[in-house]
N, C-alpha and C positions, 0 to 999 in steps of 0.2 A: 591453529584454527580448531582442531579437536579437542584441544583443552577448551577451548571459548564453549562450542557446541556441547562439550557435557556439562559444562559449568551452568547454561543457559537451561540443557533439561532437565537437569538439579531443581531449578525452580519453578520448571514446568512453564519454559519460553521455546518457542518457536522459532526457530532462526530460517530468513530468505536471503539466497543467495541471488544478488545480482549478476544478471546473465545477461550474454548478446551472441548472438549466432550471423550476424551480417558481416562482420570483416572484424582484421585481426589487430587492429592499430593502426595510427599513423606510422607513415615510411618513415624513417631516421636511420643514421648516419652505419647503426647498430641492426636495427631491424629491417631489411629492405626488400621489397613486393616480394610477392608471393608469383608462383606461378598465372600464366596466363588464362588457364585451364584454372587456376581457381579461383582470382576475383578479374575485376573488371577495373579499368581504372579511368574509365567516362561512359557516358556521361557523368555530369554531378546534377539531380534532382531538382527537377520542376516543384513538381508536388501537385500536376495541374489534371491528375489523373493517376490511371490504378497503375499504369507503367512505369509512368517517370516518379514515382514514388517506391516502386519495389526493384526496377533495375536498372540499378544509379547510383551512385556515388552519394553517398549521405552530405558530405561536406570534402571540401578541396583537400588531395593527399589522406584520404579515407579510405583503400582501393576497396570494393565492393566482393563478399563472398556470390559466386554464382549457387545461390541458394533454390534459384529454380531449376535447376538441371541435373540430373537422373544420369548425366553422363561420369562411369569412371576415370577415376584418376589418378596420377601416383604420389605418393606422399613425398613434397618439395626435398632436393636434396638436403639443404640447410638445416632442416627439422630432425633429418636423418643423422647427421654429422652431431648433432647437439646430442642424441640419445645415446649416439655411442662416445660420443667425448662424457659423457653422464655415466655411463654404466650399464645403460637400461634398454639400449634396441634389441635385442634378443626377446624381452618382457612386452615391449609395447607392439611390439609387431604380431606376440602371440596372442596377446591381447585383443589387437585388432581382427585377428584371425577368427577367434571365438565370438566377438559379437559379429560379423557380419554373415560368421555359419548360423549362428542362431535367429540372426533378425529376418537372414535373405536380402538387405537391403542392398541395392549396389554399391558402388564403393564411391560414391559421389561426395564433393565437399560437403553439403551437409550433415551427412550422417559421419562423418569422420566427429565432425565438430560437436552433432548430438552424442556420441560415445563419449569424448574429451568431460563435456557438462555432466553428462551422470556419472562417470568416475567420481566428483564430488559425494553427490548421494549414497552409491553403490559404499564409499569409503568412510563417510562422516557421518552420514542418517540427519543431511542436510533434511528440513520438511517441507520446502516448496522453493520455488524461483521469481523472482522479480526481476520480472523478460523487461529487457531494455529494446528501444526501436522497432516495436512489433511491428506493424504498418510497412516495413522496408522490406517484408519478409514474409514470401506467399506460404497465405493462411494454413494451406498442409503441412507444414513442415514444423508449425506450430504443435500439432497434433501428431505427430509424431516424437517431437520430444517427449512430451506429457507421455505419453505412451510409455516412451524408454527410462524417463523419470518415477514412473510409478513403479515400474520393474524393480529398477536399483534401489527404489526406495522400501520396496518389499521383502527383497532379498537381506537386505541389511538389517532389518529388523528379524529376518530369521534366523541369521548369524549374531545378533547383539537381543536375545530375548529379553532379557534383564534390564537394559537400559530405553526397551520401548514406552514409551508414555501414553499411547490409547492406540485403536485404531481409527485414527485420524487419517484421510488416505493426501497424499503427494499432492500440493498446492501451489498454482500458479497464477498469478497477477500479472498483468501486461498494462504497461506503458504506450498506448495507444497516443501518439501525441495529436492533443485538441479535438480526442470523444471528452463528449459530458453525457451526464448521465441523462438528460431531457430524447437524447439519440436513440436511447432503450441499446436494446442488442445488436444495431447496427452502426457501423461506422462506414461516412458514406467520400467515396473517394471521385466523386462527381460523373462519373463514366461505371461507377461499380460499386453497390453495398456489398461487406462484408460483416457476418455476424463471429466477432472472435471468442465468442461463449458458448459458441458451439464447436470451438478448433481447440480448443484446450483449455482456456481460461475459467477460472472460477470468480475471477474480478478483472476490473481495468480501472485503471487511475483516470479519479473524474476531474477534470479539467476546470468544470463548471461552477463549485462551491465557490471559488475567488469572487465571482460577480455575483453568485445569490448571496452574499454575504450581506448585497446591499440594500437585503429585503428585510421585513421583517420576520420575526421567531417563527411565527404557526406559519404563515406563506412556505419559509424554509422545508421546514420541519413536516406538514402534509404533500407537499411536493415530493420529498423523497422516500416519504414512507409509503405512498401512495404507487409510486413508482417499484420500489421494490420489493414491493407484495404482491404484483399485478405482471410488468413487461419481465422484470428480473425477477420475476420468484427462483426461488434455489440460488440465486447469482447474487452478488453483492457489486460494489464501486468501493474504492480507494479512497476518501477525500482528502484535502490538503487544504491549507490556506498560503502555506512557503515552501518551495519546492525548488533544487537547484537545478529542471528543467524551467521551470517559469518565468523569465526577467520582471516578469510584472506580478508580484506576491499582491494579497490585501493588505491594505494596514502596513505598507512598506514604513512609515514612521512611529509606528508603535501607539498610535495616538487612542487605542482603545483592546491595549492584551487580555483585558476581562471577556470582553465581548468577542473577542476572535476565540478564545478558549468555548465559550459557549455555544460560538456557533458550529466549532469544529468538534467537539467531544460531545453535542448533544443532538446533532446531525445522524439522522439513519444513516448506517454506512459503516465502513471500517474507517478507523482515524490515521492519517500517518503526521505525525509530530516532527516537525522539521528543527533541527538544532538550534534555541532561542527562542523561538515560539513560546517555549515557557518561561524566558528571562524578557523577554521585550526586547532581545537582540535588535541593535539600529540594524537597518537595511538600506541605507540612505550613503554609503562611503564617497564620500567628494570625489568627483573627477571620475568616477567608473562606469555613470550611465553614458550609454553611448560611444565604448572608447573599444578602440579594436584593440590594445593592449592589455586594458584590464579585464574588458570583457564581463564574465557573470562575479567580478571578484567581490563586491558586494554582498552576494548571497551567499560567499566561501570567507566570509571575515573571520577572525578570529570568535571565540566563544567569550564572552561580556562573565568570565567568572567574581574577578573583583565587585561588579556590581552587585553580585549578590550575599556580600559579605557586608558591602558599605550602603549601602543604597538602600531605605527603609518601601519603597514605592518594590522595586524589583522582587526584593522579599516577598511582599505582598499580592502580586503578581503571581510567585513561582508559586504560594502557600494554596491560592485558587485553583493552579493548576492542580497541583498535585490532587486538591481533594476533590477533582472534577472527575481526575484520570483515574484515583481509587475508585469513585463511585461506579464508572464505566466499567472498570474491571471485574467490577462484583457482579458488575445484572448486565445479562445479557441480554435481557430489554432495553439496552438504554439505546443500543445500537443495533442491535438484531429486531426488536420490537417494533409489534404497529402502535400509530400515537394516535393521543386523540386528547383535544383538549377538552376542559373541564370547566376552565371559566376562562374569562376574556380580562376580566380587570377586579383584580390581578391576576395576570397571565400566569394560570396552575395547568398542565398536563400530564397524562398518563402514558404508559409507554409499558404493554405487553408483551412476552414473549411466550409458546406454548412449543412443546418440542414431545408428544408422546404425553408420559405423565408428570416430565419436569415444566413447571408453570415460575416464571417470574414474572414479577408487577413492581413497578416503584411510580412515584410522584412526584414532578417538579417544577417546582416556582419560579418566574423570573420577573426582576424589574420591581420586587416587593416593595414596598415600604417598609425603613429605617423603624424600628420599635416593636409593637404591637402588628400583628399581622395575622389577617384568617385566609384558611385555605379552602374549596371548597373542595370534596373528597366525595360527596353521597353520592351512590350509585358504582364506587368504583373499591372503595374501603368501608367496611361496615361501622355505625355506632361501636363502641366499645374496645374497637383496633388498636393496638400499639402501636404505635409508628417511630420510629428510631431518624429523626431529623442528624445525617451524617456529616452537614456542613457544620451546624452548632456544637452537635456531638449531644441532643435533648432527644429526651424521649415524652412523646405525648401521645394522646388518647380521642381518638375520634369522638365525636359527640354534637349531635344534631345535625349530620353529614360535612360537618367541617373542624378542622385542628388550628389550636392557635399558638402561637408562638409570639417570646418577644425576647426579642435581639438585635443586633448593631446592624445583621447582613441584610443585602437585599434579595438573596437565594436560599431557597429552601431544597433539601435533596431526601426522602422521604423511602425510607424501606420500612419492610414487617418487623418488629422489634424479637431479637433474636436468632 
């Protein structure tokens, strides 16, 4: 893993580590309960309020961390027996020793298990976490991680000078299952709203993109930008279109990958690209909707690599993505930016970002017309502009507040030339 993570800051990537702080696995034959004292092992979750959704049993043989509870406890013998069959309880005991002199925190399971999670950071200069099952797990404890994450993620950087990349501070996304972003800052558990962007989160995975998908472009597109300039300022969303928490993806038959790249990488928001998504991966495996056997296996298929060797459609597909995903890469307006469009038909928008004295602006088309095509641009790129069109790979020249192009595609993607 430490080879992955400097090879990733090499290029100036970011690596999230998936985390869960509720319970420690399923029981099996190898792994079996934990003390009583530290999870629970019923009920199993209603979901029909803020209780039976945080203390409860996520799913059957899941037993439950008591995440709410402040009360000490002692570290299961089993856990003991494994460190020193390792070599290492003499270390992890001193260890434990020094964070809870330093924290003050009791010696409660959760804070055993927030120590465990920043060991990563504290060791690797991991840059954030992608909290699995937030919602199971009262919101304080959330905020306490972050807390202890920022630390180890500080400390590590003062130990590792040389291989820090900015001061970017320690970043956490949460999995809030079934908030969208329409919710703003609260996720409401019918008996109790909770705002998780004020407990730690700097994002949550929006739920909702699968069914605006079914609107159209500027509907999408001023909805969320609207949204998070305004309830969410400073705070962003997740979006997705395929996600191995969702049995119902958009476009489960792939009957339109151009248009889900569009809607996904041009969407204010952060993007998360689910495996295939940019191949047209089927989603469709016979015999697995609905099957207690197979379960989500559908969404865990193999990866469709042959097709993108044979297949001249798939090709073509991944060639969009990619130069969908460069273009996002570059301008941090594409997804950080407020939109605004510029004309209606053909549907052209703009998409600013301002940050201090860094300013990005790009332009873009969708739905053009095959051939000859104008854009209209006055008001937002001056006459005489260079414009650097990154889908054709053309550069043209504003004039009379509009730029013309002609080519095969029906997207235009428009930065400053240079």
């Amino acid at each position: 893993m430490e080879k992955l993570i400097k090879t990733a800051h090499k290029y100036d990537i970011r690596i999230l580590m998936d985390v869960v702080l509720n319970h420690t696995g399923p029981v099996t034959d190898e792994d079996a309960v934990w003390p009583e004292e530290w999870v629970r092992v019923e009920p199993t979750c209603t979901f029909t309020d803020y209780q039976s959704t945080t203390e409860c049993t996520l799913v059957d043989n899941l037993p439950d961390i008591h995440t709410e509870s402040d009360q000490a406890v002692e570290l299961p013998d089993a856990l003991l027996a494994k460190w020193k069959a390792e070599g290492r309880l003499s270390q992890e005991l001193d260890e434990l020793q020094l964070f809870f002199e330093r924290t003050g925190y009791p010696r409660s399971p959760r804070f055993y298990i927030i120590k465990w999670l920043t060991d990563y950071v504290n060791a690797l200069g991991i840059d954030g976490f992608r909290v699995d099952t937030v919602k199971h797990v009262n919101e304080n404890a959330w905020v306490e991680l972050q807390k202890e994450a920022a630390h180890a993620f500080a400390n590590w950087k003062k130990m590792h000078p040389g291989e820090v990349l900015d001061d970017t501070p320690f970043y956490m996304v949460g999995e809030v299952y079934g908030y969208g972003i329409s919710g703003g800052k609260e996720y409401n558990f019918n008996d109790k709203k909770v705002d998780y962007f004020n407990h730690g989160f700097k994002s949550l995975i929006n739920f909702e993109l699968k069914t605006d998908a079914l609107l159209d472009y500027e509907t999408i597109f001023t909805k969320y930008s609207d949204i998070l300039h305004t309830t969410l300022k400073d705070k962003s969303v997740l979006n997705y279109l395929t996600s191995h928490d969702d049995p119902h993806p958009y476009d489960a038959e792939r009957n339109d990958p151009v248009k889900a790249a569009n809607i996904l990488l041009l969407t204010p928001g952060a993007s998360q690209i689910y495996y295939g998504d940019e191949t047209a991966r089927d989603l469709t495996m016979e015999g697995s909707e609905d099957n207690p056997i197979m379960g989500d296996a559908t969404l865990r298929s193999f990866m469709n690599w042959d097709d993108i060797d044979s297949i001249p459609r798939t090709q073509k597909v991944l060639e969009h993505w990619r130069k969908l995903g460069k273009f996002r890469h570059d301008h941090l307006a594409v997804g950080a930016g407020k939109h605004l469009r510029l004309a209606k038909n053909p549907y052209v928008f703009s998409r600013t970002y301002v940050d201090g004295d860094f300013k990005d602006k790009v332009v873009i088309g969708l739905d053009l017309p095959n051939g000859k095509k104008s854009l209209w641009v006055k008001g937002f790129f001056g006459d005489g502009t260079k414009l650097h069109d990154t889908y054709s790979d053309t550069v043209v020249t504003v004039a009379n507040g509009k730029v013309i192009l002609d080519n095969e595609y029906d997207i235009v993607l428009l930065e400053v030339a240079d």
